[in-house]
C-alpha positions as CSV (number, residue, x, y, z in Angstrom):
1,X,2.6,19.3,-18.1
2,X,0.1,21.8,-18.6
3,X,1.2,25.5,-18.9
4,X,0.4,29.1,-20.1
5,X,3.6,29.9,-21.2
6,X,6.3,27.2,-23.1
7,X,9.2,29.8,-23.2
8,X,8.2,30.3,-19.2
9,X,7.8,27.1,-18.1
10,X,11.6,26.3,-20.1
11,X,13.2,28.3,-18.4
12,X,11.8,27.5,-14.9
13,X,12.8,23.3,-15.4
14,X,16.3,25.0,-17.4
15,X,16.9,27.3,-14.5
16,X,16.4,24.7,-11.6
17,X,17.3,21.2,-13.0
18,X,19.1,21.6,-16.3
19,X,16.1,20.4,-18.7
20,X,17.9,21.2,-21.8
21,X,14.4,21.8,-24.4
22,X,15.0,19.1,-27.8
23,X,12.4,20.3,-29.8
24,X,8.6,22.4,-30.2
25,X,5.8,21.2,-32.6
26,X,2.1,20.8,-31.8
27,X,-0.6,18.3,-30.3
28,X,-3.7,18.9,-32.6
29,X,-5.8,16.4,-30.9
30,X,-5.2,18.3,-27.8
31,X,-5.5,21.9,-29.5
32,X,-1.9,22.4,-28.0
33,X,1.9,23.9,-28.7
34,X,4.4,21.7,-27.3
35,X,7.7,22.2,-26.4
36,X,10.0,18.7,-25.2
37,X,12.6,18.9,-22.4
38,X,15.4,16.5,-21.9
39,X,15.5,15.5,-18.2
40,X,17.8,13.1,-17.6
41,X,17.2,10.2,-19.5
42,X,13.6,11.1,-19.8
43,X,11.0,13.7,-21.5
44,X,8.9,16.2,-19.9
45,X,6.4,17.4,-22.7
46,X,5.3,21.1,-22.0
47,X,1.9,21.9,-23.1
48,X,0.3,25.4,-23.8
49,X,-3.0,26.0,-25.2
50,X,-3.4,27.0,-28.9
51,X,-7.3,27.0,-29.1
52,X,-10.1,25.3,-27.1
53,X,-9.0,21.8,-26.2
54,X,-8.1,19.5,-22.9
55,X,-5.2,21.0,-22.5
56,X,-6.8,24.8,-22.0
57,X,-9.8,22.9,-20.1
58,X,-7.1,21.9,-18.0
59,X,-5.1,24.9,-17.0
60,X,-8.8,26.4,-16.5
61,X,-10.0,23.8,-13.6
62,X,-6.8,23.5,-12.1
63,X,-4.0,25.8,-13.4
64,X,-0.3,24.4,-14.4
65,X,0.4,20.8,-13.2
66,X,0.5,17.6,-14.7
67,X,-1.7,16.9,-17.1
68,X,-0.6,12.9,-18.3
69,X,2.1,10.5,-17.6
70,X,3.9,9.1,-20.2
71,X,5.1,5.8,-20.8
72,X,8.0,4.2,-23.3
73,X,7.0,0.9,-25.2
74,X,9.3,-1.3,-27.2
75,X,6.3,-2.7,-29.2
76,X,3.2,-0.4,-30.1
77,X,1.5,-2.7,-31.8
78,X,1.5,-5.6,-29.1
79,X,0.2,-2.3,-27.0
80,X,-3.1,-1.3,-29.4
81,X,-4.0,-5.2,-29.4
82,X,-3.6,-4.8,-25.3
83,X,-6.1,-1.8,-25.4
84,X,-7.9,-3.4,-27.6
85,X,-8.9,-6.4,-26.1
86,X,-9.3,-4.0,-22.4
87,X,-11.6,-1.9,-24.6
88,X,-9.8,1.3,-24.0
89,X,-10.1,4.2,-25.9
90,X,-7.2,6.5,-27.1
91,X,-6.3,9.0,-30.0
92,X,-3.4,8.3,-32.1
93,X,-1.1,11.2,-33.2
94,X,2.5,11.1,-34.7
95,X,3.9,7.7,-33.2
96,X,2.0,8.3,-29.9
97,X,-0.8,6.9,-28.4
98,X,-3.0,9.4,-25.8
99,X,-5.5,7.1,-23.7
100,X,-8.7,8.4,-22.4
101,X,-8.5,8.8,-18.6
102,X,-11.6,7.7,-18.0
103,X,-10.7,4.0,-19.1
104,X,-8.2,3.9,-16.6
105,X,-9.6,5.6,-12.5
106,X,-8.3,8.9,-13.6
107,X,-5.0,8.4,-14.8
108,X,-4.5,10.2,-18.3
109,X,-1.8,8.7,-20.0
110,X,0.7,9.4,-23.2
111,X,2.4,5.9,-24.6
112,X,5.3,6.6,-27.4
113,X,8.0,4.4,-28.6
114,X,11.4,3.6,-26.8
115,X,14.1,6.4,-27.5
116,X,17.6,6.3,-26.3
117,X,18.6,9.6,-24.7
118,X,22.1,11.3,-23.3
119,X,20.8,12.4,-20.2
120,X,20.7,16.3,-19.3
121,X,20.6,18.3,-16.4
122,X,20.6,17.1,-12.6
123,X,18.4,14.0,-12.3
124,X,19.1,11.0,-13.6
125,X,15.5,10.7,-14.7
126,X,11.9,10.2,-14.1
127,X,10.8,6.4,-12.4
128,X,7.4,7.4,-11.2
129,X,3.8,8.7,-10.9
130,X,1.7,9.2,-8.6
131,X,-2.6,7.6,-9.3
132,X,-4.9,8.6,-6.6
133,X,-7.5,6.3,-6.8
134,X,-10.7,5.2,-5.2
135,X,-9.7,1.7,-4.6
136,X,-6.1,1.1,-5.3
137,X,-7.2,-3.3,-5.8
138,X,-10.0,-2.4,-8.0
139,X,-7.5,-0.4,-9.9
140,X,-4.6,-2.6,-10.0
141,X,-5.9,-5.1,-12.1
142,X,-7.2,-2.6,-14.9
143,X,-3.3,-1.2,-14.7
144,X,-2.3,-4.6,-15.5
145,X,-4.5,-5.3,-18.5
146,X,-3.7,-2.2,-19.9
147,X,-0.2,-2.1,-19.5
148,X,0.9,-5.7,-19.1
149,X,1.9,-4.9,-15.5
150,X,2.7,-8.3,-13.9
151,X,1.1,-8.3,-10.5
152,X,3.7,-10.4,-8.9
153,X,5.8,-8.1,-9.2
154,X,4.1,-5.6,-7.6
155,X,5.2,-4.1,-3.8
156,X,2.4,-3.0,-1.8
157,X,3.3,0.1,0.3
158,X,1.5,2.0,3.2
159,X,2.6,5.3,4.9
160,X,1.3,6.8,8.0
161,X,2.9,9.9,7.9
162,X,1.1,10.6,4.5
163,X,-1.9,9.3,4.9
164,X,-2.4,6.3,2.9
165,X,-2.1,3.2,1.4
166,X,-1.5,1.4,-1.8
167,X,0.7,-0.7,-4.0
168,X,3.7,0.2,-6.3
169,X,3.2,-1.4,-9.4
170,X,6.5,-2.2,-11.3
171,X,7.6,-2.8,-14.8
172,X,10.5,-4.3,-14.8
173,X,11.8,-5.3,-11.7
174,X,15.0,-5.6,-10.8
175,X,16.5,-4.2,-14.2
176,X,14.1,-1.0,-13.8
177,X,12.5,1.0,-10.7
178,X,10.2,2.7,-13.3
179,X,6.6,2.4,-12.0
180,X,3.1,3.6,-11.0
181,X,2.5,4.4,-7.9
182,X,-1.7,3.7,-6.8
183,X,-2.6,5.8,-3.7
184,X,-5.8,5.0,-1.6
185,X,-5.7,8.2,0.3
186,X,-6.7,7.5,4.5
187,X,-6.7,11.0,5.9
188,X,-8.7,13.7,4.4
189,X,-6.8,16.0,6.7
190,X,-3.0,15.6,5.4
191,X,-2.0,17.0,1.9
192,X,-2.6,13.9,-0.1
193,X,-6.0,13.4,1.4
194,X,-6.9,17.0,0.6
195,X,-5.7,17.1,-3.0
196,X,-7.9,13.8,-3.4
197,X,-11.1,15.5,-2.2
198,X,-10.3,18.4,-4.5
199,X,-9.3,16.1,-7.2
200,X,-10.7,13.0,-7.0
201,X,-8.9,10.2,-8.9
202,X,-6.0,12.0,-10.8
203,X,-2.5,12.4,-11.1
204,X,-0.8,13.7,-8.0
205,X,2.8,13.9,-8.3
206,X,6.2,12.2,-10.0
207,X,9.7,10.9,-8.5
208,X,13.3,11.2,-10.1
209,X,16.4,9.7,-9.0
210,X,19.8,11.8,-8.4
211,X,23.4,10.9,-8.4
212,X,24.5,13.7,-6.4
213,X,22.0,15.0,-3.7
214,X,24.2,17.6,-2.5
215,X,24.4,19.3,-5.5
216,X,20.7,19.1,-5.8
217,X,20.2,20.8,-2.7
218,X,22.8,23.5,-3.2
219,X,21.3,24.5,-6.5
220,X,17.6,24.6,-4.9
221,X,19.1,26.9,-2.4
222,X,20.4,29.0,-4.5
223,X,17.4,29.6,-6.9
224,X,15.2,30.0,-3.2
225,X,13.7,27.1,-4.3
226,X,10.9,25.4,-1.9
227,X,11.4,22.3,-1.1
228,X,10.9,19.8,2.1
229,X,14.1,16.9,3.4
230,X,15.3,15.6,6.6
231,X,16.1,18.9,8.5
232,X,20.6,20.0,8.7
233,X,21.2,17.0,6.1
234,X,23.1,18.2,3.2
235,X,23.3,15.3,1.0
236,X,19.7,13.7,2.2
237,X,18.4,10.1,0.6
238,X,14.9,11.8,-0.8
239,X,13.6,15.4,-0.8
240,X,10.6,16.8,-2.3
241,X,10.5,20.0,-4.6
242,X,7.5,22.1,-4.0
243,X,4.9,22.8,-6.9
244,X,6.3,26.0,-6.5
245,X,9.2,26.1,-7.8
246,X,8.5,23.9,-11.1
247,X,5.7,25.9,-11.7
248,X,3.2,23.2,-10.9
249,X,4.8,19.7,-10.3
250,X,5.1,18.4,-7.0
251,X,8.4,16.6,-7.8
252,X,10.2,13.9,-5.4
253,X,13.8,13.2,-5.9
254,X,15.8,10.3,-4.3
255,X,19.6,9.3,-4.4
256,X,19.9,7.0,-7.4
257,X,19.0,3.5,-6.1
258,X,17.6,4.5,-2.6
259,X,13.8,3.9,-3.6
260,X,14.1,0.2,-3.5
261,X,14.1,0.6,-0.1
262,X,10.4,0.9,0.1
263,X,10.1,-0.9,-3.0
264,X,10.2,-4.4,-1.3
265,X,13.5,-5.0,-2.7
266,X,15.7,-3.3,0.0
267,X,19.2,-5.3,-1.0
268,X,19.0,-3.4,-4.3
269,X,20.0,0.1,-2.6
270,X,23.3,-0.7,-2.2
């Protein structure tokens, strides 16, 4: 995530989720100070500019928001030969791997190795982003050589009520729901469709799951916290926190499980 401010930003993802911060060093190929958040079982990386750079090209097109996704990998080096043979380009720094978003429709990308981590805070952890893309078939099959996404295990998905279509492209199915999402927007009109015209192909948003919903909600509430669920339900399957109140990540949060529902694999939710 892009930012002005690291000690800012903290205390936001701190204040209204738990994110308990794990360490601060620097991105020099970005020109960037960077400050790591435990959330859940996963890592959101907060950027700030410390000189000319992506990261300060960033916050100047578009302000705070997300910037990358980033991805876990057992085996880095099976991973450069991937990109290698894709022709992909990336810059290595530390034991990560930062891929150029124009080799892949838009979607700029951060690949480090597996950690184990004692989850923090109030989600359980991050399973998703978000690609807007042109053509979400063209697209597919560049995810797949570049990740080693099996295709038949993919779920295609298509929502009227958000205007568009697409496919959900999972890793690991059905030990993991982590995944990329590829949205081919259908109505300019609706707020998908609008941040795509703005946009173009990019990074819209991410999902976490929850064990406890109700206590999700309660503590949105009381930090007046925007966000959007099915109207008088106190413990709702899926909700969506507003860019708002993250500071710039449009955030959706499901009960633990629940997202299989649309993931083609609706036994798994229990």
């Amino acid at each position: 995530m892009a930012v002005p401010d690291l000690r800012s930003a903290q205390e936001t993802w701190t204040a209204l989720l738990g994110a308990e911060p794990v360490r601060e060093d620097s991105v020099e190929s970005l020109r960037a100070r960077r400050m790591v958040l435990r959330l859940g079982d996963s890592e959101l990386e907060l950027l700030a500019p410390s000189g000319a750079g992506l990261v300060a090209e960033y916050l100047d097109a578009w302000g705070p928001g997300i910037r990358a996704a980033g991805f876990s990998c057992a085996d880095l080096g099976a991973q450069r030969e991937r990109l290698l043979d894709a022709g992909v380009r990336w810059t290595e720094e530390g034991e990560q791997m930062l891929l150029d978003p124009g080799d892949s429709d838009g979607l700029a990308s951060v690949i480090s190795p597996v950690v184990s981590l004692e989850p923090a805070g109030q989600l359980r952890g991050l399973y998703e982003v978000t690609h807007l893309v042109r053509s979400w078939k063209r697209t597919q099959d560049k995810h797949a050589r570049l990740f080693g996404i099996d295709l038949a295990r993919a779920s295609e998905i298509e929502s009227e009520g958000y205007g568009y279509t697409g496919t959900l492209l999972l890793f690991d199915p059905p030990q993991r729901l982590d995944r990329i999402e590829l949205a081919e927007t259908k109505a300019a009109e609706l707020a998908m469709g609008r941040f795509f015209q703005r946009r173009g192909e990019s990074i819209y948003m991410a999902y976490a799951e929850c064990d406890d919903m109700a206590a999700l909600v309660e503590q949105l509430q009381a930090r007046g916290a925007r966000f959007t669920g099915p109207p008088g339900v106190p413990d709702p399957p899926n909700l969506f926190i507003h860019p708002s109140a993250t500071g710039g990540v449009l955030l959706g949060v499901s009960r633990t499980m629940h997202a299989w529902t649309w993931s083609g694999r609706a036994e798994l939710a229990g």
